[in-house]
Structures are given as C-alpha cells and as structure tokens.
C-alpha positions as CSV (number, residue, x, y, z in Angstrom):
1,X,122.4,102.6,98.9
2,X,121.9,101.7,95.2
3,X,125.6,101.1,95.3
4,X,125.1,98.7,98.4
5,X,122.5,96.9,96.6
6,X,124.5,96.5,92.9
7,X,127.6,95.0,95.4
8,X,125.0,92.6,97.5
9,X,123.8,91.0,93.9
10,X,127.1,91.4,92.3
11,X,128.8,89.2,95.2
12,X,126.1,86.7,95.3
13,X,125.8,86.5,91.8
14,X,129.7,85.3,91.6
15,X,128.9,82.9,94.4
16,X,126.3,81.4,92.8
17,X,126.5,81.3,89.5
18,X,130.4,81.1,89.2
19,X,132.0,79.5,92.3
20,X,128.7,77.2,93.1
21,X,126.8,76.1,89.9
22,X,129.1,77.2,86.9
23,X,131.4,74.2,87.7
24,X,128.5,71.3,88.2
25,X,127.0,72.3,84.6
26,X,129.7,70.6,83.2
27,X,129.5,67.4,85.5
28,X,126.4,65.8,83.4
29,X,123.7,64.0,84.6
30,X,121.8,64.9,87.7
31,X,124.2,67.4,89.0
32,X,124.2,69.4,85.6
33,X,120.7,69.5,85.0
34,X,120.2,70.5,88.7
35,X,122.4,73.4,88.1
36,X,120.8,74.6,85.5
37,X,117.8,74.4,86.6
38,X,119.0,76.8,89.4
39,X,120.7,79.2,87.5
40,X,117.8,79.4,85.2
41,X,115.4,80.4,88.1
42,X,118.1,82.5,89.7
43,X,118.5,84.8,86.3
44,X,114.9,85.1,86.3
45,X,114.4,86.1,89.7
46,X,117.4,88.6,89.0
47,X,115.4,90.3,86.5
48,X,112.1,90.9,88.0
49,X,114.0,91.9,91.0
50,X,116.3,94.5,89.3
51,X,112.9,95.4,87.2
52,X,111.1,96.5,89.5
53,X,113.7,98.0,91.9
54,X,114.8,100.2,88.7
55,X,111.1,101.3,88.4
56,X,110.8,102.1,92.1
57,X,113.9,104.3,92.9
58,X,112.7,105.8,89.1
59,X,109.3,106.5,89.3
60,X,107.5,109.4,91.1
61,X,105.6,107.9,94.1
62,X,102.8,111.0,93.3
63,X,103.3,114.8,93.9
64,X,100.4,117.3,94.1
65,X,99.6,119.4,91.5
66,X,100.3,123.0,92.1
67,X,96.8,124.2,90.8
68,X,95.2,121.0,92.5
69,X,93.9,123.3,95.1
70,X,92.6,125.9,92.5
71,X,90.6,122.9,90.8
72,X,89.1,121.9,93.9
73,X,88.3,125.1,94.8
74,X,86.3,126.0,91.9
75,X,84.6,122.7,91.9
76,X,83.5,123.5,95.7
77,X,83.7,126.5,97.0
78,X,83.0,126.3,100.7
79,X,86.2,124.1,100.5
80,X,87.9,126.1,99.0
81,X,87.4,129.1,101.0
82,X,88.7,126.8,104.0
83,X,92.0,125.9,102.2
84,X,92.3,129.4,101.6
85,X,92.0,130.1,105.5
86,X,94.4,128.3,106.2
87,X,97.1,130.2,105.0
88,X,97.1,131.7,108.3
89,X,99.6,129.3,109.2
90,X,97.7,126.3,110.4
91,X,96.7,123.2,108.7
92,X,93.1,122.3,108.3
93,X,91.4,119.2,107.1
94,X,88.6,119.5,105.5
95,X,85.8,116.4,103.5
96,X,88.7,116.1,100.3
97,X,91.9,116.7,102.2
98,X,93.4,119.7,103.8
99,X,96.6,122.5,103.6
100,X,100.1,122.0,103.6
101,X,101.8,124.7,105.7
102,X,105.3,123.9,104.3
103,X,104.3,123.3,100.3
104,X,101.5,126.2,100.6
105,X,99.4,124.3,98.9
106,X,96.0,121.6,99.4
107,X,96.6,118.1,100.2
108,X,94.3,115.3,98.3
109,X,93.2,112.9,100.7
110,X,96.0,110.0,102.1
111,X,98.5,112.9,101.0
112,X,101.3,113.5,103.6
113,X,104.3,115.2,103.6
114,X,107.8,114.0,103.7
115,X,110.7,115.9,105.1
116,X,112.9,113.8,103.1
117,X,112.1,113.5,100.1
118,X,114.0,114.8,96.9
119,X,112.6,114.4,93.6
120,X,116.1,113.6,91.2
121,X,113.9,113.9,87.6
122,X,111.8,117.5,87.5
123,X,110.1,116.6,84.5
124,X,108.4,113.6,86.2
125,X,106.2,115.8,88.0
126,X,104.1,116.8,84.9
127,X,103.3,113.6,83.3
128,X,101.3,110.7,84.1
129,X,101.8,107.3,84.0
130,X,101.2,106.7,80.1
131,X,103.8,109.9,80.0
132,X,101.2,112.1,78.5
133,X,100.6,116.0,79.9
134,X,98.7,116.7,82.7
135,X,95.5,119.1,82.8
136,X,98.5,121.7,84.5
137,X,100.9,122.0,81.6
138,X,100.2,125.5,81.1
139,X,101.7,125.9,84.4
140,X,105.0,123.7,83.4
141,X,107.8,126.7,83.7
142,X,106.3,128.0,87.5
143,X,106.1,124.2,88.5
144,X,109.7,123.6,87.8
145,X,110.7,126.5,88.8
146,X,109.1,125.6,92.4
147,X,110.2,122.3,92.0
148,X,113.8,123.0,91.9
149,X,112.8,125.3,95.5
150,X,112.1,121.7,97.0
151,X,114.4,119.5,95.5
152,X,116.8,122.3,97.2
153,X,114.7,121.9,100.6
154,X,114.7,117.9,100.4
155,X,110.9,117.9,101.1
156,X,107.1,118.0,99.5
157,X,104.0,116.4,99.8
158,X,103.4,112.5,98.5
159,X,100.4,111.4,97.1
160,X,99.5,108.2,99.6
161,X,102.5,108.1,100.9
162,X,103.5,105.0,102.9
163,X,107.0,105.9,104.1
164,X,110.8,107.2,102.9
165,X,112.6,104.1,102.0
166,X,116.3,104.6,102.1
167,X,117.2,101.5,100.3
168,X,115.3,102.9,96.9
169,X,116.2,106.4,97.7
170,X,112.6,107.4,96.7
171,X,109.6,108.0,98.8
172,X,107.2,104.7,98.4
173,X,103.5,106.7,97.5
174,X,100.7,106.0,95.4
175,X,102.2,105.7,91.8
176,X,105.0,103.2,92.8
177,X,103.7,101.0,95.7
178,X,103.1,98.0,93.5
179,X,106.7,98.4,92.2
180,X,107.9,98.5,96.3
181,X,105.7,95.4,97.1
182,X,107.3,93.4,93.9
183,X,110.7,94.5,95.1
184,X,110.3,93.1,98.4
185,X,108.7,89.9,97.0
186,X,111.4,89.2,94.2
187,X,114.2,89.9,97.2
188,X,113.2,87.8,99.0
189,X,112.6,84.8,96.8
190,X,115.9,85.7,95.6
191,X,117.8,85.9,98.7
192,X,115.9,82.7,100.1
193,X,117.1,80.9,96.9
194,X,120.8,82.1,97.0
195,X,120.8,80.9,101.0
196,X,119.6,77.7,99.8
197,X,122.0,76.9,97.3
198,X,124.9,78.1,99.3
199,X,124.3,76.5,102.2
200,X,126.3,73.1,101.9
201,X,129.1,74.9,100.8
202,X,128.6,77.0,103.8
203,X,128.2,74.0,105.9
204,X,131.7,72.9,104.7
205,X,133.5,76.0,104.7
206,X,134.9,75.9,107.8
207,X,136.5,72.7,107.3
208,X,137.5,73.3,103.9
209,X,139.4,76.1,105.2
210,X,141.1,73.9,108.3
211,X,142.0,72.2,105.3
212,X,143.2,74.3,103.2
213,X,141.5,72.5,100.4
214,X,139.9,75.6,98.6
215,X,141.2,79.2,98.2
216,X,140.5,81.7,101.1
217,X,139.2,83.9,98.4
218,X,136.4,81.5,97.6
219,X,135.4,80.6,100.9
220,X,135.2,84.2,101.7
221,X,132.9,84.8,98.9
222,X,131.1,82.4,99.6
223,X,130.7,83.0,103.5
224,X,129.8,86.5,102.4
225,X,127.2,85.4,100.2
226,X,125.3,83.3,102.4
227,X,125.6,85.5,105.2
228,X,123.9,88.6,103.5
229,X,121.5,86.2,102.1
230,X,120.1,85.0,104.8
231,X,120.0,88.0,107.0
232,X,117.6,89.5,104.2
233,X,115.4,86.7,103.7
234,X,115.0,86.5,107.5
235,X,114.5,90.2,107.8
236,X,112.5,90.5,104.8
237,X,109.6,87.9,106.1
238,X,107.7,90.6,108.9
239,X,108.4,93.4,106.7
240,X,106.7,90.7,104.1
241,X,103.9,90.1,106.7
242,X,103.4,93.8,107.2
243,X,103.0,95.2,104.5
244,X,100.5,92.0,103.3
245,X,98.2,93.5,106.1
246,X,98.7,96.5,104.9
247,X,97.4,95.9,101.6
248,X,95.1,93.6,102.6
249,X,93.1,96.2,104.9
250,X,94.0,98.8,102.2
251,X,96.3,101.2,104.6
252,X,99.8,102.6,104.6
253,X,102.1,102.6,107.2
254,X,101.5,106.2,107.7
255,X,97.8,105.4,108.3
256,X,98.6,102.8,110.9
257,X,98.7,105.6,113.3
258,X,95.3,107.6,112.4
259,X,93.1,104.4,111.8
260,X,93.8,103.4,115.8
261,X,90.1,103.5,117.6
262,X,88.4,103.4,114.4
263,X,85.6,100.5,114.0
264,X,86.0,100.4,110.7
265,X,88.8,102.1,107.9
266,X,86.7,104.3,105.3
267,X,89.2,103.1,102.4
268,X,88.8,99.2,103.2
269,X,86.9,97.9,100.2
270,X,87.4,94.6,100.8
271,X,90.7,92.2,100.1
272,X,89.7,92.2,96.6
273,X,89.4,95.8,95.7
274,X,92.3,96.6,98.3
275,X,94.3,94.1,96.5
276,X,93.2,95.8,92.7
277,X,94.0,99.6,93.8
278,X,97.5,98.6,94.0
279,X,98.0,95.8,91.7
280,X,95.2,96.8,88.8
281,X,92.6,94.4,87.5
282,X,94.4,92.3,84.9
283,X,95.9,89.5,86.5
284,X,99.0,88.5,83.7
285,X,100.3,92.3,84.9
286,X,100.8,91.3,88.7
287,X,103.9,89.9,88.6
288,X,105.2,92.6,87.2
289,X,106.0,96.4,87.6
290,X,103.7,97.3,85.0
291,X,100.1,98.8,84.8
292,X,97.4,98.2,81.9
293,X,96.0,101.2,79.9
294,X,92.7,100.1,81.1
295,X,93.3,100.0,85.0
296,X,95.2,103.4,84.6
297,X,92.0,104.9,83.2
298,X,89.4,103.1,85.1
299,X,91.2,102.9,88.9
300,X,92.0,106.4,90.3
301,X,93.5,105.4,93.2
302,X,96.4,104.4,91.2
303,X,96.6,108.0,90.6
304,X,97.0,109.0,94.1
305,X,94.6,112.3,93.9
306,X,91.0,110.3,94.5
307,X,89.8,107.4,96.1
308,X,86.5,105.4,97.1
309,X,85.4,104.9,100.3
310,X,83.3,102.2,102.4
311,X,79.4,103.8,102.3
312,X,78.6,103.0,105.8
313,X,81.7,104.8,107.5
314,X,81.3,108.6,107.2
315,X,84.3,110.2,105.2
C-alpha cells in the first residue's frame, strides 16, 4: 500500500506540476502567476501530507507494557487479584481495564486487541514519545524477546485503538491518531486541489484526443490523474465527517459499538477537551504531526494508558 500511495502522488505530481502548470509559469502575466501560486500551495500540501503519513505508518499507535499489570496490581490489589483470575481463560473487565486472553496480560482502559497488527520497529515499544526509557526498561531483553513472539503471530493489544488501517500499514491507536486525522485532512485538500486544477484539461481531453492534438501519453496521465483524485476527495469527505464525530464526542470507531444505549459516554469531556486529548493544547502544533513537551507531560490520554472521565456517568 505505501507503494500504491508513492505511485498515486508520483502520477499526480507529473500531471500537475509538469504537464499542467510547469508550461504556464513561463507564459507571464496572469497565467504565470496563477501557476505559481498553485504549485506553491500544492508543494506545501505535499509535505504536510507525506509528514504526517511518514509519522503514522512509523509511529507506535501504543502497546501495553508487559509489567503494566504488575503496577496495577500493586497499586490495587483487589484488582489485581481479579486480573490474576482471569488467567483461567476468560476475559474480565474490571474499574481500570481488564485481561487479555491472547497477550496474557491486563488491558488499560480503551485498550483492544488487534488480530492484525504487526509492529515492524521492536525498539519502539520501550520508549515514549520524547524517546526517553520507560519505568520497564529493566525488563527490555524479555519484552523483545516476546515482542518478536507477536510480530511472528501478527497480533497484540493497542492502546485506544480505533481500527487497522491498511493504507498506513499500522494500527491507528492512542499515540498516532492525531498523525491519522492530519493524513486524512492533508489528502484530501490535496486530492480536491489536484481535481481542481486538472479538471479543464480533463474537460478537453476527449476531444484533444479525437484530435490528435496532444500525445496519448499526456492525456492518459492526465485522465489518470484526475480520475484517482477525485475518487479520493469524494471518498475521503464521510470518512472526513466520521471521524470529526468521532473526535468531537471523544470515541473511536471501536467504541461506536459499546457506547450504543448509553445516555451519556464517560470519556466525553466536552468538544474542547475531546478536541485537546488528541491534538494537545498549543494551538501553532495542530497542523502538524507534532506534540509539545508540555502537552506530552500534562495530557495522559495522549499516552494511551490513562484517561479522565465525565463525574456524573459512573466509570
């Protein structure tokens, strides 16, 4: 798929750039500084877009520690004596999370597992997001040795994790949500641009090529160009719409399903505060696939392993 998507911007970058507005920036006037104009916007797009879908198929959506459930157990242990019960084969929820049968270990709340999933960089799974070492280094040499188990198996827990996205070969979780949502975003400003631009020369393609007055190689490009383009853009506006209610109610598309009959959701804070548990506080970091010391120190949700909850809905 990453392959698909390098060819999709590869082909509509030629279109655009080369075939469309590389000839007009020598025209002058108007024309030239139109051009420019568009290719300056496009390049821009290009690299937020590419930015952040680097950082998504890169970054680890959020895996459970493997002495998580230790921690929680000492911290409370009626809890813990429950996770340890489970072992019997069955998975039990308890007030911070519950047991995962298939990883043998706890699950932090909005944790679910993914049969999918393989983690491509081991050494991910022991930093954080400044890249220091967690509280479970000590534990480093058993983790990966486990880790390479799953990678083998194609499955483990994710920390909040929304779904399996085949297009960033990654699972889309906790620590790389914001980096999905800016993906979709630049796409589709992107793709909606391209369509734009190509248009006209769509318009006249087919009777250019009655004519015979441009190369077939052109006109396919271009063809090709506007085609994928536009099927994007137009496919990308619900999954736009979606996931905008999805933020905005703080849920993933996972918890879609468990939230049905519920009055009220336990993690929806508000538009605001859903809104700043994916996207952080500072505002001149929204735009891009990028978190602030502060908001990585002060917002655990971005984490994945804790999160706050409404005080009038029991958790």
């Amino acid at each position: 798929m990453i392959l698909l998507v390098a060819a999709i911007i590869g082909v509509s970058y030629y279109a655009v750039v080369l075939l469309t507005c590389g000839p007009d920036l020598l025209r002058g006037g108007y024309h030239s500084f139109l051009s420019f104009t568009i290719v300056i916007i496009f390049h821009v797009l290009l690299i937020l877009l590419i930015w952040s879908y680097v950082r998504v198929v890169l970054k680890d959506p959020g895996s459970v520690p493997e002495n998580w459930r230790a921690d929680f157990a000492e911290e409370n242990p009626e809890v813990g004596s429950s996770l340890a019960a489970a072992e019997d084969g069955f998975e039990r929820r308890t007030r911070g999370g519950g047991y995962c049968t298939h990883c043998q270990n706890g699950k932090p709340p909005r944790c679910h597992h993914c049969s999918i999933f393989s983690d491509t960089v081991l050494g991910n799974n022991t930093t954080d997001f400044n890249g220091h070492k967690m509280k479970y280094e000590t534990q480093i040499d058993s983790m990966k040795n486990d880790l390479l188990h799953r990678v083998s198996a194609g499955r483990r827990c994710v920390l909040k994790m929304d779904h399996h996205c085949v297009w960033v070969v990654n699972c889309v979780g906790a620590r790389n949500y914001k980096f999905f949502l800016l993906f979709l975003i630049y796409t589709f400003l992107e793709t909606t641009l391209v369509t734009v631009v190509l248009l006209p020369s769509f318009i006249n393609f087919f009777h250019e090529a009655k004519n015979h007055s441009v190369s077939p190689a052109k006109s396919a490009i271009i063809f090709l160009a506007f085609v994928l383009n536009l099927a994007f853009a137009l496919s990308l506006v619900c999954f736009l719409v979606m996931h905008a209610s999805l933020l905005s109610s703080n849920t993933t598309s996972v918890e879609v399903h468990e939230k049905k009959g519920l009055v009220r959701w336990k993690y929806d804070l508000g538009r605001k505060k859903n809104f700043e548990q994916v996207f952080g506080t500072k505002k001149s970091l929204w735009f891009f696939p990028l978190f602030s010391e502060d908001d990585l120190d002060n917002i655990p949700a971005l984490h994945g392993l804790e999160f706050p909850t409404r005080s009038d809905v029991e958790a």
